[in-house]
N, C-alpha and C positions, 0 to 999 in steps of 0.2 A: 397472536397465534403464529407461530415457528411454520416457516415454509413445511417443514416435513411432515405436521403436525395435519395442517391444512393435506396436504399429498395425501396423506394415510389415508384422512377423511373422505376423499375423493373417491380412492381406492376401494374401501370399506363398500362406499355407496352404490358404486358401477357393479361392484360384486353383489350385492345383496339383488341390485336390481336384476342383473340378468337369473338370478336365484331365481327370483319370486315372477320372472318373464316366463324362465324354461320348464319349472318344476310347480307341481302342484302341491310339493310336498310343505309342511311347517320349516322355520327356519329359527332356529335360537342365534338369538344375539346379547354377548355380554357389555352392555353399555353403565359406564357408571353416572351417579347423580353430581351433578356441580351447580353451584349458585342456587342452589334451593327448586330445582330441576327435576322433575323424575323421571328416570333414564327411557321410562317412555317416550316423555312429552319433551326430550334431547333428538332421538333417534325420530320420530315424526318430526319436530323442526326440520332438521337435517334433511329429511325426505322431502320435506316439502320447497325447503329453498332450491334444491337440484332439480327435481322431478315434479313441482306443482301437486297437484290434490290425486295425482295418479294411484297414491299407494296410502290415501286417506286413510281406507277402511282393513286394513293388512295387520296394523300393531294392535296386539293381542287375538289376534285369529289363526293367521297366517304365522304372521311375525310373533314370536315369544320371547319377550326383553327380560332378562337375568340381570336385575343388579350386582354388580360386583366391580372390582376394579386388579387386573392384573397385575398394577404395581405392589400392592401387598403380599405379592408372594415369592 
């Protein structure tokens, strides 16, 4: 994984989490599927290697994961 790639990831993460700290509101996020993945169970990895079992229970409640991927357009 490409330093900037990783960065972005970082970024994405700190942001969603102060979201889901500050607001009580829903939060859509468009994450797409890779290696056989569903951009849920991407976007929970991801959560959980940063943040531990903090935000276990967020994706599809809180968090609303949109498959798609922005490169196709």
């Amino acid at each position: 994984m490409s330093k900037l790639v990783q960065n972005s990831i970082i970024r994405f993460t700190a942001i969603l989490a102060r979201l889901l700290d500050s607001y009580s509101d829903n939060v859509y996020c468009l994450v797409r599927s890779k290696n056989n993945m569903s951009p849920e169970s991407r976007l929970s990895d991801t959560l959980q290697f940063y943040f531990g079992n903090k935000y276990d229970n967020v994706i599809g409640s809180r968090v609303i994961v949109i498959n798609g991927d922005i490169t196709n357009y």
